[in-house]
Backbone as CSV, one residue per row, in Angstrom:
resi,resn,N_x,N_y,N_z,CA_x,CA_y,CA_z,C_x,C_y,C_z
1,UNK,-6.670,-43.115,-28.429,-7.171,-43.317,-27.076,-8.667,-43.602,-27.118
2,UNK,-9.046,-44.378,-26.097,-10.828,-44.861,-26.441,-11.569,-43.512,-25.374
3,UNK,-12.584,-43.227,-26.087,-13.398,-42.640,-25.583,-13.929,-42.859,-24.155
4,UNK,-14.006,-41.920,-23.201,-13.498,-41.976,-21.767,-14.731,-42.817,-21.686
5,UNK,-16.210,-43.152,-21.946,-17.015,-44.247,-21.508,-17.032,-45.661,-21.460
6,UNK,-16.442,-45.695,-23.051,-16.038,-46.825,-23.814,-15.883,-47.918,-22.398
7,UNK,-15.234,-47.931,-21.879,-14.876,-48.716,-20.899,-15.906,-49.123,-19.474
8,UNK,-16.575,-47.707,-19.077,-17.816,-48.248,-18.447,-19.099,-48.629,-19.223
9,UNK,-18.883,-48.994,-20.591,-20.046,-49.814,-21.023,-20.001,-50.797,-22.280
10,UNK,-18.394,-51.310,-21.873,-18.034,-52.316,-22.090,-17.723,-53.731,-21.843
11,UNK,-18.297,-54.606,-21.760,-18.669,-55.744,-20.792,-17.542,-56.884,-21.548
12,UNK,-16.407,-57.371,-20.281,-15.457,-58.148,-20.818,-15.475,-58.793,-19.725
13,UNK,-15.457,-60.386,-20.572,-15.055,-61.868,-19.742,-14.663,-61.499,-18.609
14,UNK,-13.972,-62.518,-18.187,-12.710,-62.630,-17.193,-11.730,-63.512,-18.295
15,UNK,-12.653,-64.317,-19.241,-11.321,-65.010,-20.463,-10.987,-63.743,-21.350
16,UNK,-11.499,-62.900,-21.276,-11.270,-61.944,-22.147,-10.244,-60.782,-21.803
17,UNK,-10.425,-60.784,-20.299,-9.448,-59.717,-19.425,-8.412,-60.790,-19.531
18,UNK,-8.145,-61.845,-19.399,-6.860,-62.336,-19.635,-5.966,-62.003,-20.962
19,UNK,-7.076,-62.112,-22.021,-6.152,-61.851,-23.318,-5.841,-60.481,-22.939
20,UNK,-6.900,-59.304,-22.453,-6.175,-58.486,-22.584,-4.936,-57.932,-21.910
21,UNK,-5.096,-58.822,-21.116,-3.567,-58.127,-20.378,-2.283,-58.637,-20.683
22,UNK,-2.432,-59.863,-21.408,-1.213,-60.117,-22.218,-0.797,-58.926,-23.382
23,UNK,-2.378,-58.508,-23.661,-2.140,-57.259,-24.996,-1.395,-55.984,-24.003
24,UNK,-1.934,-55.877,-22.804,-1.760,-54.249,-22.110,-0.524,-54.502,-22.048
25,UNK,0.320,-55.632,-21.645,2.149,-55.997,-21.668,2.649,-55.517,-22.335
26,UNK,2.286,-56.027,-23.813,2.947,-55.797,-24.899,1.917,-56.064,-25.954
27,UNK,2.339,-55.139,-27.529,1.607,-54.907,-28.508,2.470,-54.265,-29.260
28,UNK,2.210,-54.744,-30.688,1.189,-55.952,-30.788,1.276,-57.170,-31.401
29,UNK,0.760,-58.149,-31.116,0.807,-59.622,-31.231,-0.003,-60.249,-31.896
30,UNK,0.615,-61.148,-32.348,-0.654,-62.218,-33.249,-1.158,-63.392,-32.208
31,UNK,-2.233,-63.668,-32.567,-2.805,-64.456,-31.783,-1.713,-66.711,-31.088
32,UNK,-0.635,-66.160,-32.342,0.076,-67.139,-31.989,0.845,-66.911,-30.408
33,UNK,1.314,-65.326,-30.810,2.219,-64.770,-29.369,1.265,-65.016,-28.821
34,UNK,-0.226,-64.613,-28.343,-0.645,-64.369,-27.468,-1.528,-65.510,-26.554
35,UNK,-1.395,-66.610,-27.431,-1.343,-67.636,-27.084,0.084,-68.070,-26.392
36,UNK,1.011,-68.456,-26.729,2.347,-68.567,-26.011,2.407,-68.069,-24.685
37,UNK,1.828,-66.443,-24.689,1.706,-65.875,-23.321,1.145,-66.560,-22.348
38,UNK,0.132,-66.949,-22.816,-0.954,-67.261,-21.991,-0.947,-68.756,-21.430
39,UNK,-0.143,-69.582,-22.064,0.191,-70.747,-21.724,0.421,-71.416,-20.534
40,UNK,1.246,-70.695,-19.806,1.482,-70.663,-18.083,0.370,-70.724,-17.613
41,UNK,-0.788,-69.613,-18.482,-1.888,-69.286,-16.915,-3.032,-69.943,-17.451
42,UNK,-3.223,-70.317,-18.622,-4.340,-71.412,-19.025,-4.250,-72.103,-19.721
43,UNK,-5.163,-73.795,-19.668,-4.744,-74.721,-20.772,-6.014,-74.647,-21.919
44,UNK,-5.938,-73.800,-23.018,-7.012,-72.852,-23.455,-6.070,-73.765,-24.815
45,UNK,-7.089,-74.213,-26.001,-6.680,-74.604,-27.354,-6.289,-72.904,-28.068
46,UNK,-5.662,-72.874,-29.083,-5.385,-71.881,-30.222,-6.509,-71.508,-30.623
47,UNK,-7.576,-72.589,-30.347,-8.916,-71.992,-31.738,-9.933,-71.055,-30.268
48,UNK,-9.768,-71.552,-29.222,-10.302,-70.911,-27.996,-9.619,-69.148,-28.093
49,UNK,-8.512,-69.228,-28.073,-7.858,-67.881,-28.749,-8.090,-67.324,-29.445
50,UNK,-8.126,-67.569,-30.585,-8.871,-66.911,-31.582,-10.510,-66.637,-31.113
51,UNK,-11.072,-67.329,-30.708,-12.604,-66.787,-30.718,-12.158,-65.824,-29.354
52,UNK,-11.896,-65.808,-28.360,-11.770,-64.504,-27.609,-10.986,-63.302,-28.153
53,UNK,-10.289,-63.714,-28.985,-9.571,-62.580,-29.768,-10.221,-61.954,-30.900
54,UNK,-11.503,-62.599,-31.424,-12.322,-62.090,-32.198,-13.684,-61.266,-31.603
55,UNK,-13.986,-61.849,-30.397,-14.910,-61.048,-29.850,-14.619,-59.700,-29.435
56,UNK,-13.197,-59.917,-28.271,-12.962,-58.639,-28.268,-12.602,-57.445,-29.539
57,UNK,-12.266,-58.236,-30.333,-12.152,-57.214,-31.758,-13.636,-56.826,-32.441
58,UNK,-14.718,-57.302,-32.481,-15.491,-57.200,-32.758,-15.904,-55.944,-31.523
59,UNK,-16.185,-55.764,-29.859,-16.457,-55.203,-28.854,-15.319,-53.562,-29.394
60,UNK,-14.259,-53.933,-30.403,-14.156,-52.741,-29.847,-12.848,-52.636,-29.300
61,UNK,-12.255,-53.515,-28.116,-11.483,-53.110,-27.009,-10.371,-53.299,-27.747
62,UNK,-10.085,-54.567,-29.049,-8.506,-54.261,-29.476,-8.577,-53.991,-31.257
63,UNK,-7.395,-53.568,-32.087,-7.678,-53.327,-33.004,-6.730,-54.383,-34.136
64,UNK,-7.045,-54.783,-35.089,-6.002,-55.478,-35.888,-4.981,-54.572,-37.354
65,UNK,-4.082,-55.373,-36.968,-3.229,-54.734,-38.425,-2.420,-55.666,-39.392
66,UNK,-3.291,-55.490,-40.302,-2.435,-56.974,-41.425,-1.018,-57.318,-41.234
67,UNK,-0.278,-58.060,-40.944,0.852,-58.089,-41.135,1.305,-59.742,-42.148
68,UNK,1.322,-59.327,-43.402,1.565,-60.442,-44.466,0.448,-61.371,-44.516
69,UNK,0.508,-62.880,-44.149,-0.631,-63.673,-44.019,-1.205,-63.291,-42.198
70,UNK,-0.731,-62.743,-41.076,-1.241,-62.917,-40.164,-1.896,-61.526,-39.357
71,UNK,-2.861,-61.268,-38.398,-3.150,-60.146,-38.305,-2.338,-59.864,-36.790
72,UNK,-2.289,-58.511,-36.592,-1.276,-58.246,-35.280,-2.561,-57.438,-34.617
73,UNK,-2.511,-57.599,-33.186,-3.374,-57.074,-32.194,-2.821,-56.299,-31.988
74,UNK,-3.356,-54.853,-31.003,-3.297,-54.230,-30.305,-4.550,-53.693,-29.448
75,UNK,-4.276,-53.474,-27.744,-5.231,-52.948,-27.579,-5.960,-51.409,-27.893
76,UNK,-7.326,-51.166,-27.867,-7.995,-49.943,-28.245,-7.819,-49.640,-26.592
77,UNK,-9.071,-50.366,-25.670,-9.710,-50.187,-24.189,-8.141,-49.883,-23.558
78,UNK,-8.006,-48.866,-23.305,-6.943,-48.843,-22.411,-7.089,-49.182,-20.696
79,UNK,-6.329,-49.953,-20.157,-6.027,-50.741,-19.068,-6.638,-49.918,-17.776
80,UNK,-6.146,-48.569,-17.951,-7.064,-47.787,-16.534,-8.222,-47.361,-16.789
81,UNK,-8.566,-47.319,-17.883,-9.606,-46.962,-17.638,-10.777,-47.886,-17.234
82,UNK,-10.287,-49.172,-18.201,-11.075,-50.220,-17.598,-10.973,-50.953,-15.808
83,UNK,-10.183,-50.602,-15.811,-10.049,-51.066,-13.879,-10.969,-49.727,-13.548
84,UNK,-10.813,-48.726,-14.035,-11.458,-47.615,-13.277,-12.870,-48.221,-13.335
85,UNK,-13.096,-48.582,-14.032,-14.760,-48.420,-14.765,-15.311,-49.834,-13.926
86,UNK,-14.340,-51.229,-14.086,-14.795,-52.316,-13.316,-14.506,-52.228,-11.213
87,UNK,-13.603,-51.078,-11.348,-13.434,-50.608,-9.566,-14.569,-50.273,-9.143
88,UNK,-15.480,-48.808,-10.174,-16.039,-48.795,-9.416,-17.799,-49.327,-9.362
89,UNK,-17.838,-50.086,-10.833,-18.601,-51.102,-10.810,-19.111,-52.029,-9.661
90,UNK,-18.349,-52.462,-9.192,-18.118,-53.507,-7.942,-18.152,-52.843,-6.444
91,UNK,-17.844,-51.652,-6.406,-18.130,-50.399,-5.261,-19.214,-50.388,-5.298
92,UNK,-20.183,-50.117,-6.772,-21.520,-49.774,-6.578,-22.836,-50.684,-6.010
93,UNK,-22.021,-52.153,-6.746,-23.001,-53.154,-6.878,-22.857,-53.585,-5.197
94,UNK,-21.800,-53.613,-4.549,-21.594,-54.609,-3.699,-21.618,-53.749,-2.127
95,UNK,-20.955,-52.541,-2.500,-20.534,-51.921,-1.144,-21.540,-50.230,-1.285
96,UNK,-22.637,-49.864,-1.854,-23.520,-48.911,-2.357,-22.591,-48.008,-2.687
97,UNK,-21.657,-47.794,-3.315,-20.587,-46.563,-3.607,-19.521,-46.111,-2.432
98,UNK,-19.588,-47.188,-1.400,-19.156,-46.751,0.057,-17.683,-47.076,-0.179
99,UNK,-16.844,-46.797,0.325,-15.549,-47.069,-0.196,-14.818,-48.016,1.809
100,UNK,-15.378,-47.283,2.336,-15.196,-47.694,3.817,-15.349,-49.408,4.295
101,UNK,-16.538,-49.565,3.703,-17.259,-50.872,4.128,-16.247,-51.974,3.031
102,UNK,-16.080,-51.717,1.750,-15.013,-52.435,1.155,-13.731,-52.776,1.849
103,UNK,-12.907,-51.644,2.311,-11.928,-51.928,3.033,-12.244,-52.691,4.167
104,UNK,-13.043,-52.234,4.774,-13.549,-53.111,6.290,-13.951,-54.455,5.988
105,UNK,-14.394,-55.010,4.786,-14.652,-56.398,4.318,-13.374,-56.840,3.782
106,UNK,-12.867,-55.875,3.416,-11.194,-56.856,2.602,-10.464,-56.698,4.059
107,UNK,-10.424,-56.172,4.553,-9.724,-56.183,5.952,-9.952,-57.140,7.111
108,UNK,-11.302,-57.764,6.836,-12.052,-58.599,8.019,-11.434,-60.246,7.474
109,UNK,-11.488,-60.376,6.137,-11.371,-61.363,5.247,-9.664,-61.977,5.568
110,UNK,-8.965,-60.631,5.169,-7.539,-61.267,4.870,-6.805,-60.243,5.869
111,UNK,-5.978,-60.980,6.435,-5.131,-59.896,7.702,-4.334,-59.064,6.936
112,UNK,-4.401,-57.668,7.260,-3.372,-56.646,6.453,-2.428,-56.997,7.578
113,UNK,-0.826,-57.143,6.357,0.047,-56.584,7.036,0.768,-55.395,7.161
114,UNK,1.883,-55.347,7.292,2.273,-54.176,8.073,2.792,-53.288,6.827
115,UNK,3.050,-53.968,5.570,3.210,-52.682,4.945,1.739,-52.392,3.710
116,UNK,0.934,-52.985,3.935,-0.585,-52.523,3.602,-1.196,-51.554,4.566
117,UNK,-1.298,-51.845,5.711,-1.782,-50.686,6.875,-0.895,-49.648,6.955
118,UNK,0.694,-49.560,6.293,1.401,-48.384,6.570,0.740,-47.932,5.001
119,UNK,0.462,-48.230,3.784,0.328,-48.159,2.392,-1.217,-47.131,2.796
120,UNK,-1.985,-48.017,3.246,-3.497,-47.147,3.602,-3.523,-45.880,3.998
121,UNK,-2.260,-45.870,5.478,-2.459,-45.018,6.278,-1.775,-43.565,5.368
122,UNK,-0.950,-43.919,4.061,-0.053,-43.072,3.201,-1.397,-42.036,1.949
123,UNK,-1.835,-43.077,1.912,-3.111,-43.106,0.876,-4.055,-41.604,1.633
124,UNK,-4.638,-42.358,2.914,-5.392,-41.381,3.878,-4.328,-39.922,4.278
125,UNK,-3.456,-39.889,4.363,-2.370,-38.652,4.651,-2.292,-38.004,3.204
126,UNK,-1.884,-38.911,2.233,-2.268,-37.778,0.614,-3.605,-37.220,0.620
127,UNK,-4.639,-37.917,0.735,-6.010,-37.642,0.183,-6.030,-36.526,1.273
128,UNK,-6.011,-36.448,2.631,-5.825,-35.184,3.342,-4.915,-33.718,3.244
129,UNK,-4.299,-34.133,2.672,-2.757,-32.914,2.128,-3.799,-32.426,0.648
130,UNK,-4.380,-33.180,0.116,-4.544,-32.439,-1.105,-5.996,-31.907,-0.521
């Protein structure tokens, strides 16, 4: 498991959060699979793969394991912690740690429907019960 900071002071792409979430799916893969994955959602060369698959190995976030001539990924950065760490990144920078004014901007932006405003109102009834 990565060390609970690891992740708030770890600075990854958005090309890089893609590889990894093909890794958070499933692991672990050689950069051929993880190319294949990724195919649908970008038109990215093999050698583009490899260099994001080397940085993040270099950062830390995934780890390799020989397998014959090819190496197999897995991730290190585990997946919540990094949403935790980039959630509340973006709370801090954008909304001063306010959690209110976020919703009220994602709310002003895009119409909630009816089972997001029942989802909120579930959210606000737990956080009160506990």
């Amino acid at each position: 498991m990565s060390p609970p900071d690891q992740a708030a002071t770890m600075s990854i792409s958005e090309a890089e959060a893609q590889v990894m979430e093909v890794l958070w799916q499933r692991h672990p893969q050689s950069t051929d699979e993880i190319a294949q994955a990724l195919v649908e959602r970008q038109d990215w060369q093999l050698a583009t793969i490899k260099t994001l698959v080397n940085r993040l190995f270099n950062k830390g976030a995934i780890s390799a394991e020989k397998d014959g001539r090819r190496y197999l990924y897995s991730p290190v950065l585990q997946r919540e912690s990094w949403l935790s760490a980039q959630s509340m990144g973006l709370l801090d920078r954008l909304f001063q740690g306010r959690l209110t004014p976020l919703v009220a901007h994602f709310s002003a932006q895009r119409k909630l429907d009816a089972a997001e405003l029942k989802a909120l109102k579930q959210l606000i009834q737990d956080y009160e019960n506990d």
